[in-house]
N, C-alpha and C positions, 0 to 999 in steps of 0.2 A: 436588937438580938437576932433578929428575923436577919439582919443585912450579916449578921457574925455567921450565922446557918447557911446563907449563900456563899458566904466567901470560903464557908469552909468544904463543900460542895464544889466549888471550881475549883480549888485547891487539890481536892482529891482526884476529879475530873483531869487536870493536870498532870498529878502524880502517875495516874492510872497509863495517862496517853504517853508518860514517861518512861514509861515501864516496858510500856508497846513497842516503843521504839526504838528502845536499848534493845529488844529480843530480837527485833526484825533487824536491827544494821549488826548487830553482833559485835565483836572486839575493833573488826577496821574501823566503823563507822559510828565509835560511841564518840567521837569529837566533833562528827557534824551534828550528834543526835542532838549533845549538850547544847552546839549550836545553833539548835533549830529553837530547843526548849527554852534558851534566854528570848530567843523572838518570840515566841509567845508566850514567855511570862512576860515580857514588855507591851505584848500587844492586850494583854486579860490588865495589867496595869492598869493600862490609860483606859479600857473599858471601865472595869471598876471605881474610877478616879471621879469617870466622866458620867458612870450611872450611882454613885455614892458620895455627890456633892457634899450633899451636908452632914455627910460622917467621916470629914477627910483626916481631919488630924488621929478619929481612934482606928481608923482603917489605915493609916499612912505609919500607926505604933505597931498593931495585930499585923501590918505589911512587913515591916522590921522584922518585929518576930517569927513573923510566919517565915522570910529569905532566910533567916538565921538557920530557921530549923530545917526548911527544905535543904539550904545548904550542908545540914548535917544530911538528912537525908539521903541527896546525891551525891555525898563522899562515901555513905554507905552502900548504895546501889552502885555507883561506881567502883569500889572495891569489890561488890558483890560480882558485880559484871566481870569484873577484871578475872577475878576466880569462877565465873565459870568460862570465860573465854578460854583460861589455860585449861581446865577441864575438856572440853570441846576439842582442842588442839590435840590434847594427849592422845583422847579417845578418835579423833580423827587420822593420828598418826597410826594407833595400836591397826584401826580398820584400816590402813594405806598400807601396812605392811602385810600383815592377813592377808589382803590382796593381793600382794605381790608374789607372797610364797604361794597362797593359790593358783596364779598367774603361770609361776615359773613350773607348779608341777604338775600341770596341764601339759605346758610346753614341752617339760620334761618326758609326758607319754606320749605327747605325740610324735616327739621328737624321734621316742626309740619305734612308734608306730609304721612311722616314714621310713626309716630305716630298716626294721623289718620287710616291709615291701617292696625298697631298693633292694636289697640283699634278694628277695624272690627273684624279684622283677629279673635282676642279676643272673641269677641263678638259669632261670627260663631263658634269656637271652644266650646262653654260655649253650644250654641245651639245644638249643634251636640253631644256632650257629655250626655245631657240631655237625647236629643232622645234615644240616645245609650241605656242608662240606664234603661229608660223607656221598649222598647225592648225586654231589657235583661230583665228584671222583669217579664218584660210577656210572653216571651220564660223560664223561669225560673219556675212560675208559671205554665204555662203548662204542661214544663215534669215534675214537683213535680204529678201534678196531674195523668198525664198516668200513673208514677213512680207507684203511691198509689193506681192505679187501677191495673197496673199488679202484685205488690205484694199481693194485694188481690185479684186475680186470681189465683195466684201460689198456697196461703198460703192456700183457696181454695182447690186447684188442687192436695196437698198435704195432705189435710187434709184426702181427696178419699181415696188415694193411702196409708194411714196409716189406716185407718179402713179397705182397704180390708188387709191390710197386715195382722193388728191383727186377724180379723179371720182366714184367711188364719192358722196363726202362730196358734194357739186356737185347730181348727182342725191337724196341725201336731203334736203338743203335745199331742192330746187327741190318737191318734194313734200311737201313740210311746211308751207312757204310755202302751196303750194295747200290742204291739210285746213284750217289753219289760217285763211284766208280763210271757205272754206267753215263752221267752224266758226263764222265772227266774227258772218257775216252769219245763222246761224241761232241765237245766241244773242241777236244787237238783236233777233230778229224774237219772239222769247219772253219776251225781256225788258219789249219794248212793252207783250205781250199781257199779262204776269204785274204792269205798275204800274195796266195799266186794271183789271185784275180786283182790285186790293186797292184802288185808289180806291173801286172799285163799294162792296168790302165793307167800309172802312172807314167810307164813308160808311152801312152800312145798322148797321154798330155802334154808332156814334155816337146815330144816331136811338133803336136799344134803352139804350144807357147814360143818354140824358137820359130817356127814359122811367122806368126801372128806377131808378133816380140819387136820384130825392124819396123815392119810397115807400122805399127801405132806407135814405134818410139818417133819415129819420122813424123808422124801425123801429130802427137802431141806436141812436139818442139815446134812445129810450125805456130800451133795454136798458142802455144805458151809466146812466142816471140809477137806475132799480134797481139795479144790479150797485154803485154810490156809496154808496146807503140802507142795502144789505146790510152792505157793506165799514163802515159808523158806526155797525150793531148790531151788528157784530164786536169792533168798538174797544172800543164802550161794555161788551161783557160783558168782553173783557181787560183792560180798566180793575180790573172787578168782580175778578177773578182778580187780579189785582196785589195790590186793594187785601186781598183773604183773604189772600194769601203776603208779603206786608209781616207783617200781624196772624200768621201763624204763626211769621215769623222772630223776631216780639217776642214770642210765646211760647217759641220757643228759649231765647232769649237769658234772658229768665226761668227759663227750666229751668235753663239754664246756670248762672245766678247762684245758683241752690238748690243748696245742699249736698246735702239728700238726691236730688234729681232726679239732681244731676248723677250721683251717686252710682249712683243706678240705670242710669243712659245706661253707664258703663264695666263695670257689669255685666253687663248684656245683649250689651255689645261680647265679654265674655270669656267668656260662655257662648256666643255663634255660634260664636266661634273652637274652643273645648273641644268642640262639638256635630263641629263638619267633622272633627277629629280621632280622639277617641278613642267606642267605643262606650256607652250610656247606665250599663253597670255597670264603666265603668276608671271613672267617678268620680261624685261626690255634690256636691249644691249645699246649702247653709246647713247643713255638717255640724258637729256637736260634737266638737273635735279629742280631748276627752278625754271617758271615758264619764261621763253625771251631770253635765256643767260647764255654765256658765250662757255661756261664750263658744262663738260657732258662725262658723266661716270661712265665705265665698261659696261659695269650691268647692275641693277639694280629691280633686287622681288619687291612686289606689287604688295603691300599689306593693305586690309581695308582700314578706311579712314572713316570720318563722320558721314559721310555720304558715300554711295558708289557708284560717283560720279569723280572725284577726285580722290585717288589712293594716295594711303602714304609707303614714299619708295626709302628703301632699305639699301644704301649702298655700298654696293662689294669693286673694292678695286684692289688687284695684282701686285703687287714690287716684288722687286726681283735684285736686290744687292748682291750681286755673285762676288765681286772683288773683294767684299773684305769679308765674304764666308771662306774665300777660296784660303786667301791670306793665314784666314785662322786654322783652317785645316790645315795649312802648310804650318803654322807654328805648333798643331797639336800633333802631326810627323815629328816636326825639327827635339820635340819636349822639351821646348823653351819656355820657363813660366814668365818670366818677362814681357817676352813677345806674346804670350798667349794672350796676358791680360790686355796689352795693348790693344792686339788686335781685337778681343771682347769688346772693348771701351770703344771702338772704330765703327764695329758691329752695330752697338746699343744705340752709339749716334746717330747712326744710317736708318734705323731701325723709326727710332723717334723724330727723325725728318720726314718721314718718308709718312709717319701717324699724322704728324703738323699740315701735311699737305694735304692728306686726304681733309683731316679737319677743317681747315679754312674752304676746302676749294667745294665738298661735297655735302655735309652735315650744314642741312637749310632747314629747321624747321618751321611753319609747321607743314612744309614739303613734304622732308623726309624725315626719319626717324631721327631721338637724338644722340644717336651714336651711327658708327660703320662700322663694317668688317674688310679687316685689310688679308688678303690670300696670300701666303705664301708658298710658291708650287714641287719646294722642296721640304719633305719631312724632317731631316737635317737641320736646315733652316728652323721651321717652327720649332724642334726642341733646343735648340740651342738658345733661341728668344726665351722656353721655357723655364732653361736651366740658367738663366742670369737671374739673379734674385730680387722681384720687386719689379721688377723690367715690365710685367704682363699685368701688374695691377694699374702701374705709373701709367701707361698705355689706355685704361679704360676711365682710369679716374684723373687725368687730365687732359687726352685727346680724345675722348671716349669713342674708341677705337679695340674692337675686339678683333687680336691675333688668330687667322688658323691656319691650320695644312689640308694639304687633300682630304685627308680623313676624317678629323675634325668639322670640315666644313661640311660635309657630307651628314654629317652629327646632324650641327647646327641645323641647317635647312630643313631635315627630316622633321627636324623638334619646331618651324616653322613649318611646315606642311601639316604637321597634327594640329597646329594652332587656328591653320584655315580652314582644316573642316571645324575644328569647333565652333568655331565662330559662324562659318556656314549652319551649323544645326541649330545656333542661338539665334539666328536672322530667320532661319524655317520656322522655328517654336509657336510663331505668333500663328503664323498660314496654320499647324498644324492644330491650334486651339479652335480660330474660327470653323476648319473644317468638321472637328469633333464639335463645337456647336450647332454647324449644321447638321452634322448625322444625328444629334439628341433631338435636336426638333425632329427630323425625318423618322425618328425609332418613335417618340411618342407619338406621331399621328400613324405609324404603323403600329400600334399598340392600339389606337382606338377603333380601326380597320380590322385589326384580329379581335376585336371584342364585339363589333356589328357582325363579321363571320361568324364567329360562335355563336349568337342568338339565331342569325340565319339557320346553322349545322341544326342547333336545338331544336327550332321548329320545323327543319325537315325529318328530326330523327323522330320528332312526338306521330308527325303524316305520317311517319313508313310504320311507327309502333300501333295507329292506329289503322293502316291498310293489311297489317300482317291480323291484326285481333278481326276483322271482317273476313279475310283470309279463311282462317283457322274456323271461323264461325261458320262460312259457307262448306268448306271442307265437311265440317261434321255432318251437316245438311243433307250433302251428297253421299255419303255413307250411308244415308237413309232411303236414298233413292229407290236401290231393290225392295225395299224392306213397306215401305210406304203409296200410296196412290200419287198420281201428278198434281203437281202442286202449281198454281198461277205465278207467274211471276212474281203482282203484286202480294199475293200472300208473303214469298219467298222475302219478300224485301222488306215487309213487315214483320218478321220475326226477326231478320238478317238488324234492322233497328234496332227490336228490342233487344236482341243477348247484348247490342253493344250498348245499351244503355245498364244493363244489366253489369256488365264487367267494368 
């Protein structure tokens, strides 16, 4: 009976909390509420189930019954709910409209409140505008008037200052008029006097010009006829000079056509240039590239080698192929492509014999280096080697044989000359280390000589800091002199002690 009293107690407990929660979620949310309530009449179940074991079958009939009945129950409450939800609604509508007409006739007064004070506001601005206007008119009015009083003051004021002007101007003119008369009449009377007097004196020129006139025409034609004679023994010796410089140009060209002349012409081109450059021992002219050999290069720069006692020599030797440079220039006149290329291909051969020779005859190593450089003492020449394609690599990478011109080689050498000092400062580096070795040792033991100084200085400066404190001590002593009886020497020197024991 007692478990019938509890269940009817949770029951109610239930009903109560069902009731609570229909009020709190209202008409939206009475299907989660029912939802909520099956959960926990499922979970008050299995409680009951599981604390009323042994009364399950009359608790699982009174269960029955009791869902039956709640289920009436909650079709009651839930209609009950449903009717007050619509209740709620109506009464929520009646107060949403109440509202609204509230709402609007509020708006409605403030509306005509605004408006009222537009329409003032209006009104004051329409009044004040006026005034404005008014104002302005009459401030307008006014300065028009000052305006027309001081332009007619001015205009006035102006008008003064134009009538004295014009007199004014009246009397300068009428004064000017007169100087200027005066003027007129004393420049005809100067003028007369200034044509008689140069009649006079042209007339007495003329008499000297015809007099003077013969004798220098006579004098200058003489002059001019020598000054002729001279100018035709001029000619005739620059004739003379032509005809010597004709006669040495065709000794040129003789030279030129000699193999060995010409020969010698690009060697002397390539010693000035080696001379401007390098000093007379970076290099040697008609040297034997190897010792005892019967071939000897033009000339050849001195590089250093593993020792320097034996260099490695660098050799530069001259050609000079005029004929078939000449050839090709005559065919790049004639602007024959046929011929041109021929004579290129004549060129290139000459060119590569001339590398083959150097090769075999001069590149000894480990004499000399292992390549050469062949000169060519026409610019012409080198670019024309330049402009054949492959020509100048084929030349170093099978005869290893570097082409240059005057200018180029000038290059070259320079870019060897920088190489010799470097290498000269890389051969000094070592001398330069030992000698800063020696200066470190030399600066440390000058460093322990300036540290015996210093102890020296110190104890001379403590002597002079102690002859100056005796000093000072005797000083006061004799200050006393007047003032005191004669004092023993020995006394003197026992007190002169003690203040210095004292300080």
């Amino acid at each position: 009976m007692t478990d019938i009293f509890i269940l009817a107690a949770v029951l109610l407990v239930l009903l109560l909390n069902i009731i609570l929660l229909l009020k709190n979620f209202g008409a939206g949310g009475v299907k989660q509420a029912l939802a909520d309530l099956e959960k926990m009449t499922e979970r008050n179940q299995k409680l009951i189930s599981d604390g009323l074991t042994g009364f399950r079958e009359e608790i699982a009939t009174n269960a029955r019954e009791n869902r039956l009945e709640l289920s009436q129950t909650l079709k009651a409450v839930g209609d009950s709910l449903s009717k007050q939800v619509a209740e709620m609604a109506m009464l929520l509508k009646t107060h949403l409209d109440l509202l609204i007409r509230s709402n609007n006739e509020k708006l409605d007064g403030i509306r005509a409140v605004m408006e009222d004070r537009l329409t003032k506001l209006q009104e004051q601005l329409n009044q004040d505008a006026g005034q404005n206007r008014a104002e302005l008119v009459r401030a307008l009015k006014s300065f028009a008037e000052s305006f027309r009083l001081s332009v007619a003051e001015f205009n006035e004021h102006q008008q003064q200052k134009f009538t004295l002007l014009s007199a004014q101007l009246e009397k300068l003119i009428t004064s000017s008029e007169d100087k200027l008369n005066k003027m007129r009449d004393t420049l005809e009377a100067k003028l007369a006097s200034l044509q008689q007097d140069n009649a006079d004196k042209l007339e007495k020129i003329r008499l000297t010009v015809d007099e003077k006139l013969q004798s220098t025409l006579e004098k200058r034609l003489g002059e001019s006829f020598h000054q002729v004679s001279q100018r035709l023994e001029q000619v005739h010796r620059g004739l003379g000079e032509m005809q010597a410089l004709a006669s040495g140009v065709g000794d040129l060209k003789k030279a030129l056509v000699n193999v060995k002349v010409r020969g010698t012409l690009g060697e002397l081109q390539l010693e000035n240039i080696l001379e401007q450059i390098f000093a007379p021992t970076q290099y040697e002219k008609n040297v034997a590239v190897v010792p005892q050999a019967r071939e000897r290069v033009e000339f050849a720069v001195k590089l250093p080698g593993k020792d320097d006692e034996h260099p490695v020599l660098l050799p530069i030797d001259s050609k000079f192929p005029l004929e078939d440079y000449h050839r090709l220039l005559d065919a790049y006149e004639n602007a024959a492509v046929e011929q041109i290329e021929a004579c290129a291909k004549k060129l290139e051969a000459s060119i590569k014999r001339c590398a083959k020779d150097i090769k075999e005859k001069y590149i000894r190593p480990p004499y000399t280096t292992d390549f050469a450089i062949m000169f060519l003492a026409f610019e012409g020449l080198y670019a024309e080697v330049l402009r054949r394609n492959g020509l100048f690599e084929t030349l170093m990478r099978e005869y290893k044989v570097a082409v240059t011109g005057p200018t180029t080689l000038a290059a070259f050498l320079t870019s060897l000359q920088m190489g010799f000092k470097t290498l000269t400062i890389e051969k000094r580096s070592s001398e330069v280390w030992e000698l800063l070795g020696t200066v470190k040792a030399e600066f440390s033991n000058f460093g322990a000589l300036l540290e015996k100084t210093k102890r020296k200085l110190q104890e001379a400066s403590d002597t002079i800091d102690g002859a100056s404190r005796k000093s000072r001590t005797i000083e006061r002593k004799l200050k006393k002199v007047q003032e005191l009886p004669a004092i023993s020497p020995e006394k003197l020197e026992a007190d002169v002690t003690i203040d210095d024991d004292n300080d």
